[in-house]
C-alpha positions as CSV (number, residue, x, y, z in Angstrom):
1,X,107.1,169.6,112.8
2,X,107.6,167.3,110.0
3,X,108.9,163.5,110.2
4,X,110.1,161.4,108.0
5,X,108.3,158.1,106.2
6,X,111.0,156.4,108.4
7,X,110.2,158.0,111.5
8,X,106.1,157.5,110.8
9,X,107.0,154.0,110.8
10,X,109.2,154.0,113.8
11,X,105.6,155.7,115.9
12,X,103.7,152.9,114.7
13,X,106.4,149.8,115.1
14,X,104.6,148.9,118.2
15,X,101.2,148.1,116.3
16,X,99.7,144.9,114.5
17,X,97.6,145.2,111.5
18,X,94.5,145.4,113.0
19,X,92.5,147.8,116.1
20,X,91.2,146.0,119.1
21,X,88.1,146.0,117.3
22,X,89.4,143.9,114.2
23,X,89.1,146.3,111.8
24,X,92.4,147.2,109.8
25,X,95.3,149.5,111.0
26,X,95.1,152.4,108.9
27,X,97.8,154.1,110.2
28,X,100.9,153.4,107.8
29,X,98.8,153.5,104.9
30,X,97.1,156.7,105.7
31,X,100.2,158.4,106.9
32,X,102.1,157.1,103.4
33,X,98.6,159.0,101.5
34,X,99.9,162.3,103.2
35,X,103.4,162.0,102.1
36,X,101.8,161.4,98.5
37,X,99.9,164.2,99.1
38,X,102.8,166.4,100.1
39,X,101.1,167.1,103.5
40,X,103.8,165.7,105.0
41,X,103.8,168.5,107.9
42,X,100.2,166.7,108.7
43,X,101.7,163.2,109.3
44,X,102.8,163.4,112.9
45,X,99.7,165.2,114.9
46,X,97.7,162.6,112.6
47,X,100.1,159.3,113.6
48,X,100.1,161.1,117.2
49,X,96.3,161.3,117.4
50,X,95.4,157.9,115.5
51,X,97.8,155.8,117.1
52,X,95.9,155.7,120.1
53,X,93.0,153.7,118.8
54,X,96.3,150.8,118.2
55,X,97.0,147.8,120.0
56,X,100.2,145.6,119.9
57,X,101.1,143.9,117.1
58,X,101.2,139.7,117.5
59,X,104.0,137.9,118.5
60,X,105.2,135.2,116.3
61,X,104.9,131.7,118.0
62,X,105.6,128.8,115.8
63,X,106.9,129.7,112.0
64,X,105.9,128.7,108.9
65,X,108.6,127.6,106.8
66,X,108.7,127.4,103.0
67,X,107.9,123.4,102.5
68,X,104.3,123.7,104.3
69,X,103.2,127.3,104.2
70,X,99.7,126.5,102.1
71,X,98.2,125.1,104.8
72,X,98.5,128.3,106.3
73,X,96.7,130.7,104.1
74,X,94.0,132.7,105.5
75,X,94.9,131.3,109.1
76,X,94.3,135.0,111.5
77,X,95.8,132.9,114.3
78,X,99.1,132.7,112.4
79,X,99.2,136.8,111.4
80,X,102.6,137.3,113.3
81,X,104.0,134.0,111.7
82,X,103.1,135.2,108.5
83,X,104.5,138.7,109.1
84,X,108.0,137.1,110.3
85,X,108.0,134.9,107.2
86,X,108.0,137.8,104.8
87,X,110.5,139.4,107.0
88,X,112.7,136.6,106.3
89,X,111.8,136.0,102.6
90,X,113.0,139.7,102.2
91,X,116.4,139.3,104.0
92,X,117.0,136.7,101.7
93,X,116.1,138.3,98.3
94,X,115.0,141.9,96.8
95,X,111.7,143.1,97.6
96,X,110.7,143.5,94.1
97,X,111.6,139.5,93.6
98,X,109.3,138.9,96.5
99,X,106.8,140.6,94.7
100,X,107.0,139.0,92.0
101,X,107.0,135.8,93.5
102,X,104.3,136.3,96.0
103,X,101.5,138.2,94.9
104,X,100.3,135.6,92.1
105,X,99.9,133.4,94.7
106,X,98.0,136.2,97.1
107,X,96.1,137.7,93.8
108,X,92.9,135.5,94.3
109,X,92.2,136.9,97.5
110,X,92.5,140.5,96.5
111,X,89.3,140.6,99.1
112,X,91.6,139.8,102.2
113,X,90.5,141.7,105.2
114,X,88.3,144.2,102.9
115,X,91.4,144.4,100.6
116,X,93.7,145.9,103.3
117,X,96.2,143.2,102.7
118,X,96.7,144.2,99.2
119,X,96.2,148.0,100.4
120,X,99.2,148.0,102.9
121,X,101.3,146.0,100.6
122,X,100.9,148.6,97.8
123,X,101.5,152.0,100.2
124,X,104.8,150.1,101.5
125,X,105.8,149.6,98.1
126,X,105.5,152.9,96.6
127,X,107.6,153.9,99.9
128,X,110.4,150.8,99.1
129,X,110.5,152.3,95.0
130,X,111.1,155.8,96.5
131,X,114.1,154.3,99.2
132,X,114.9,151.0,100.3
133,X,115.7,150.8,104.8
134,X,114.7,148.4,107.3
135,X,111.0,150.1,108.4
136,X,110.0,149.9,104.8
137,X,111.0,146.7,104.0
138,X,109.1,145.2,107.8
139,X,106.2,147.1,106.3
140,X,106.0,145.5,103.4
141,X,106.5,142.3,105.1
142,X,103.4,143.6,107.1
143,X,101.2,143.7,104.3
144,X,102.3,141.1,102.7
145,X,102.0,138.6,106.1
146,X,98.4,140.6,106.7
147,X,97.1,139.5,103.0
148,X,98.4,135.8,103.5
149,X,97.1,135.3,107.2
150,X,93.2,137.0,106.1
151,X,93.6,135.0,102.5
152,X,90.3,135.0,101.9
153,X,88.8,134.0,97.9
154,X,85.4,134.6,96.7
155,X,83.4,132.3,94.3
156,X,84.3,131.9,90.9
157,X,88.0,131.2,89.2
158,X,89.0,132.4,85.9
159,X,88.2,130.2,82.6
160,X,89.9,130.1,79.3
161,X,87.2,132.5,77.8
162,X,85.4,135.8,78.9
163,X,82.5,138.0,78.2
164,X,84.3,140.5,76.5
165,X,83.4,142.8,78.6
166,X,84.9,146.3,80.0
167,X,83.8,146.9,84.0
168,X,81.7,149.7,83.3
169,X,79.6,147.1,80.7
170,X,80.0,144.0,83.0
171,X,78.9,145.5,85.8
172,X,75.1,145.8,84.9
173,X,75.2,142.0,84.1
174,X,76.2,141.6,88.0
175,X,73.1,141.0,90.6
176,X,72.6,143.1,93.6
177,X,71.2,140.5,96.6
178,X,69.3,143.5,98.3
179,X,67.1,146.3,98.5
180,X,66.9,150.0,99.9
181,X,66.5,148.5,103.0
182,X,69.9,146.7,103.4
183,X,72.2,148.0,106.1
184,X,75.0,146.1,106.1
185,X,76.1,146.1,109.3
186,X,79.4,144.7,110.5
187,X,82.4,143.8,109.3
188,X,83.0,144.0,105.6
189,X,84.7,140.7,105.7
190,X,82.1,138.9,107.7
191,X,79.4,140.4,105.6
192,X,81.1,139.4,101.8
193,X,81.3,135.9,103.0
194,X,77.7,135.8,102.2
195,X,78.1,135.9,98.3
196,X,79.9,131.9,99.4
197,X,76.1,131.3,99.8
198,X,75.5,132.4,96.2
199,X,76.7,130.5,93.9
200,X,75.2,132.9,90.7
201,X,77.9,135.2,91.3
202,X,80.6,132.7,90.5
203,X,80.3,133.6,86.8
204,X,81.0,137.3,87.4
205,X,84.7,136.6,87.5
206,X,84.6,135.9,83.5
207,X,82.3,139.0,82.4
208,X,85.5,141.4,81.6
209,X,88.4,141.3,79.5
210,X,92.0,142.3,81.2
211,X,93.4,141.5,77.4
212,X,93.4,145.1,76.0
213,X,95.1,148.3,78.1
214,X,96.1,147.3,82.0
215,X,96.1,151.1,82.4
216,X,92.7,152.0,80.5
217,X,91.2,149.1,83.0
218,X,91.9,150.1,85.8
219,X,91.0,153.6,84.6
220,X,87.5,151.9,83.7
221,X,86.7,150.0,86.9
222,X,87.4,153.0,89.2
223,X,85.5,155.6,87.3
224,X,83.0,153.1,87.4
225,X,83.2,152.3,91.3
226,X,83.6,156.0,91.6
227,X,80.1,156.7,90.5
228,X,78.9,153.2,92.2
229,X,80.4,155.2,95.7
230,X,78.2,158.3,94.9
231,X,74.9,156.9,94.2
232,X,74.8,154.9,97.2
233,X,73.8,156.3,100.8
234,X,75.1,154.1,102.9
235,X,78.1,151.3,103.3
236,X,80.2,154.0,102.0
237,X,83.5,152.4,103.7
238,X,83.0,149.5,101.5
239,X,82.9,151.6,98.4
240,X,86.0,153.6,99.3
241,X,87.3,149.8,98.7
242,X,86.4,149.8,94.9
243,X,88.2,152.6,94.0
244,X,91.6,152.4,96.2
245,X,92.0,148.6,95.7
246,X,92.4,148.5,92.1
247,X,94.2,151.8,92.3
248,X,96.3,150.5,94.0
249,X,97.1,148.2,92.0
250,X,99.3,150.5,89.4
251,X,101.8,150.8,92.4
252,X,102.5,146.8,91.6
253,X,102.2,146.5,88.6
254,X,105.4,147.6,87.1
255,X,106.9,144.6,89.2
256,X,104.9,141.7,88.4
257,X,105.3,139.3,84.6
258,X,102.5,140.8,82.4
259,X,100.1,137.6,82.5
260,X,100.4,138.1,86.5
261,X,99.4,141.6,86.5
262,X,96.5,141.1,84.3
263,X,95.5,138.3,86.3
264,X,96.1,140.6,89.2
265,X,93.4,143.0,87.2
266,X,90.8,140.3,87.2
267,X,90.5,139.6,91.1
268,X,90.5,143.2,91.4
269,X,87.1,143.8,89.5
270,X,86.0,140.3,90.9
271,X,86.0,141.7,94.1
272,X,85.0,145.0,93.4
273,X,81.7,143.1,91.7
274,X,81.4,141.3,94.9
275,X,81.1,144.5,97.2
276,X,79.0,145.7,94.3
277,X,76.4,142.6,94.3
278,X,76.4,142.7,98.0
279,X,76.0,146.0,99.0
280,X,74.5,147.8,96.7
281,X,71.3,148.7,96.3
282,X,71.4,150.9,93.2
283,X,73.4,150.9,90.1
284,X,76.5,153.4,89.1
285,X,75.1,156.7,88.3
286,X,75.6,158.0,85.1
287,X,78.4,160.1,85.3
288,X,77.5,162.0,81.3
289,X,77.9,165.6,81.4
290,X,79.1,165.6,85.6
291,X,81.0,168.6,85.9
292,X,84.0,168.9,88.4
293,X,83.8,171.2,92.1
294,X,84.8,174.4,92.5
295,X,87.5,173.7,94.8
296,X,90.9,172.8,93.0
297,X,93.1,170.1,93.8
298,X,94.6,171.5,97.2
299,X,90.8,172.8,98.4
300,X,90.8,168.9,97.9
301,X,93.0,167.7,99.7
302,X,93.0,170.2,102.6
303,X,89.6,169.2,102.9
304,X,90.7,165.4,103.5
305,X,93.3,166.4,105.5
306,X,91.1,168.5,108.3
307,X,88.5,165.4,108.2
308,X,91.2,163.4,109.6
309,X,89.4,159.7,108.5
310,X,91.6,157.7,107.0
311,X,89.7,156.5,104.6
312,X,88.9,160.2,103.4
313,X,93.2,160.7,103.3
314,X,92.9,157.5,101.4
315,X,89.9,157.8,99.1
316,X,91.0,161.3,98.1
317,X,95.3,160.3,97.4
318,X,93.6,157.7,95.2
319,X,91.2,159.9,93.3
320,X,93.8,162.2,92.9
321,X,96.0,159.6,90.8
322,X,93.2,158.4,88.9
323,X,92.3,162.0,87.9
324,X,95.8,162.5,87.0
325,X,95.8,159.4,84.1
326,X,92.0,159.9,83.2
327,X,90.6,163.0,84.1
328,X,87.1,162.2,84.3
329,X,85.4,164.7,87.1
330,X,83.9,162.1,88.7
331,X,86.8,161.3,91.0
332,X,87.3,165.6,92.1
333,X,83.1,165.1,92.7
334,X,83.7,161.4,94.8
335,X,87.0,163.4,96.8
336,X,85.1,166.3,97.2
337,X,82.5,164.1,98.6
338,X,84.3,161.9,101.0
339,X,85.1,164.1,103.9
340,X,81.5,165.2,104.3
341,X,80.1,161.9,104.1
342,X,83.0,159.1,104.9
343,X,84.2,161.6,107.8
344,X,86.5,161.1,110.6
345,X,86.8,157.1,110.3
């Protein structure tokens, strides 16, 4: 049985942005990968099985209002405010001038809860550019309220000059802070708040140029982060991050002033650099002469799709598009890989 984008969200209305466990709710961004995918037949057992790990979403208590919401940033006690702010912010004007308006001021926190607040703000509006109703437009105010209320910046802010730089160049000029050893564990968020106690990574920000191509970019940073997922062994979540983030970031695009989209760009690799200096413990591999799976792109998929992790439905929905604009293998060999290794989570 097959259910609609509408419908998905209805199933998961009751749900906040996050699992008991604080980690994010996957479940509307997921289920909008399998649309992408055209699996949508696969959407409902999925929604039916994941929504189980979901707890209620936050009430809102005391709301923000337009003269003092700064204060507010980055406040997790204030998620549901947040979330019934954008709700009203997009009653009272077009979601693509809320865009437009908004995510310059939530770009330097493209880190916000492990990137998930960008994450869910790009999957609602690919849905909202497809067909504008009332559950796509609550989800967008969801993402949008999630990546205010976890606003969270890492160290560094852009100058008047960079290095010149493209990612895949920039990125050996980066530091990683540890060794084979390095496990990582908890929470991604927790664990990036460590580069605040290192202030040599503040520079990283100003390596790359965002100047040239927005498109050829992006291409660059997640063939790069691609390869950066692959040679690495564990923390793999995180890495799944380097790739979909700024992926996701040709869904906004389109609706943001030129200089905002490029500046955008630039948080994007700065926190991509960040998960890169913190958790890994080898460089990219060199991705010269990789040659592509057997499997097609529906093995592909299908293999995603019987995993069941939502970060394997995401990982391989964003590979997929970047194949599409710069087919470089190593996004079918980093799909091809995810199920096996990312799994069920």
């Amino acid at each position: 049985m097959s259910i609609t984008i509408d419908e998905m969200l209805d199933l998961l209305s009751f749900a906040g942005t996050e699992r008991a466990n604080g980690n994010a709710n996957h479940g509307p961004m997921a289920a909008e990968a399998l649309f992408t995918l055209d699996r949508g037949e696969s959407v409902l057992p999925w929604v039916e099985k994941y929504k189980s790990g979901l707890i209620d979403a936050p009430e809102a208590t005391n709301p923000i209002s337009r003269s003092d919401w700064r204060e507010f940033l980055g406040d997790r006690s204030r998620l549901g405010d947040w979330i019934t702010f954008f709700d009203r912010e997009l009653a009272e004007k077009s979601w693509q001038d809320t865009l437009q308006e908004w995510v310059p001021t939530l770009a330097p926190a493209v880190m916000a809860a492990a990137t998930h607040g960008l994450l869910r703000t790009s999957h609602a509006v690919r849905s909202l550019a497809a067909q504008e109703t009332p559950q796509r437009l609550h989800e967008l105010a969801q993402g949008l309220g999630y990546w205010a209320a976890r606003y969270q910046v890492l160290p560094g802010s852009p100058s008047s000059t960079n290095g010149g730089f493209s990612p895949s160049s920039a990125i050996a000029q980066v530091d990683r802070l540890h060794g084979l050893d390095f496990e990582g564990s908890g929470s991604i968020q927790q664990q990036i708040m460590g580069l605040d106690e290192q202030p040599e990574f503040a520079p990283a920000i100003d390596l790359v140029d965002t100047g040239g191509d927005l498109s050829a970019f992006i291409s660059n940073i997640t063939e790069t982060f691609a390869g950066l997922y692959l040679a690495n062994q564990k923390n793999l979540i995180a890495f799944v991050h380097t790739v979909t983030a700024p992926s996701s970031l040709r869904t906004l695009a389109p609706y943001l002033a030129e200089a905002d989209a490029r500046l955008a760009a630039l948080y994007a690799w700065q926190a991509c650099a960040g998960i890169y200096s913190w958790y890994s413990v080898v460089p990219p591999m060199d991705t010269t002469g990789l040659e592509a799976p057997s499997e097609d792109r529906e093995d592909l998929i299908d293999r995603a799709v019987a995993a069941g992790g939502a970060h394997s439905i995401k990982f391989t929905e964003a590979c997929m598009r970047e194949y599409t604009i710069n087919p470089n293998p190593v996004y079918l060999v980093a799909a091809r890989d995810a199920p096996e290794r990312v799994g069920p989570i």
